[in-house]
Every structure is written in C-alpha cells, then in structure tokens.
N, C-alpha and C positions, 0 to 999 in steps of 0.2 A: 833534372838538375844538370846544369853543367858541369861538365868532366873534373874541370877547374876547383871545381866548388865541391867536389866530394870528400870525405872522406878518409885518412891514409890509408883506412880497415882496406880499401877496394881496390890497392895498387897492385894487386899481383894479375888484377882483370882489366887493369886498364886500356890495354889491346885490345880485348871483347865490347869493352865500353867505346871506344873509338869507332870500332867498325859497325858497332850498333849506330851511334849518330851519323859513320858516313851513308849506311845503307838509307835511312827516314830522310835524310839529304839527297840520296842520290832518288829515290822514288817521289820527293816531295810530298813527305807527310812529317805531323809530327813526331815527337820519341814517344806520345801517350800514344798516336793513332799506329805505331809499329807494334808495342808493346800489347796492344789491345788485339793486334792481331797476331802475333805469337801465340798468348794466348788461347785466342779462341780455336786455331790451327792444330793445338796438340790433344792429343786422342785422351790422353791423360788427364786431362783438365776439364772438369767437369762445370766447374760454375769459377766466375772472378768475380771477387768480394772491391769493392774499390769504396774509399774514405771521399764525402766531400765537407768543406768548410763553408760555403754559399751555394747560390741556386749558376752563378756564374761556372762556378768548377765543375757542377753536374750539367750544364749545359755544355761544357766543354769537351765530360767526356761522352757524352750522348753524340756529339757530332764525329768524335775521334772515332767510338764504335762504329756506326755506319761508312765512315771511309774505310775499316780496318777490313770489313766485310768484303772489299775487294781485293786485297794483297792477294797473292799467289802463293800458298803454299811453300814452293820450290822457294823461291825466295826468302822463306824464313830460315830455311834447313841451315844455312850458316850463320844462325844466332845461338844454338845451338851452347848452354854451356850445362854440365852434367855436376857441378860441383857445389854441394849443398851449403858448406859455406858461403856463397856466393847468392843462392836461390830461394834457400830459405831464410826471411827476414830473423826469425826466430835465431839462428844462429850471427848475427852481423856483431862486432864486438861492437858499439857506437861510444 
C-alpha cells in the first residue's frame, strides 16, 4: 500500500516505511518481493502464512517469492524494526 494511503496508527514508522519502499526502489523489486524476503532471511521465522483473494494475487506472490530468493541478506539487516506494535498485525489499532 502506499505510504500515502496508510493509516494514522503507522506515523510514528513512517521513516521505516519510507526507507522500506526506497530500498525495493533502489534493488528493483516490489514491497511484496522485499517483504518476502525479509521474511524468509530471519532465523526466527519459520513459515509465512500470506491471504490471497484470486488465482492473479497468488500468482503474484509466487513470482515475488522466487525473486525474493535472491536478495542478500546484508541488505535486509536495515529493515530491521523490533517494535511489536508495529510487527505484530494483532496489536495495529485500525
């Protein structure tokens, strides 16, 4: 979603948000195929659960997954946020 379009709950991260879409900007992928690789990159995270509403959106993220499969590691290390209100959906006030 764009920055624009989020939220007020997410303006104390909107810095983190920013440098997130500059970094999928600056690598050329999208914010699923970054997301998808943070994901899969942290030792902590055992499986990602992901919602689709057509055969379009899971084709979408099936493609996003295999580009994500190439990021770098090192390169996620400053997406990096520790603060559960933010991380866990569960807590988002919407």
């Amino acid at each position: 979603m764009p920055i624009n379009e989020l939220a007020s709950y997410f303006k104390p991260w909107k810095q983190n948000l920013e440098s997130f879409h500059q970094l999928a900007l600056h690598l050329g992928v999208s914010a699923l195929t970054l997301s998808l690789a943070y994901a899969l990159k942290e030792d902590e995270i055992d499986k990602i659960v992901v919602g689709v509403n057509s055969e379009s959106e899971l084709e979408q993220i099936l493609e996003a997954y295999q580009s994500s499969i190439k990021i770098s590691h090192d390169v996620l290390k400053e997406m990096t946020v520790n603060d559960p209100r933010l991380t866990n959906p569960a807590n988002w006030q919407l």
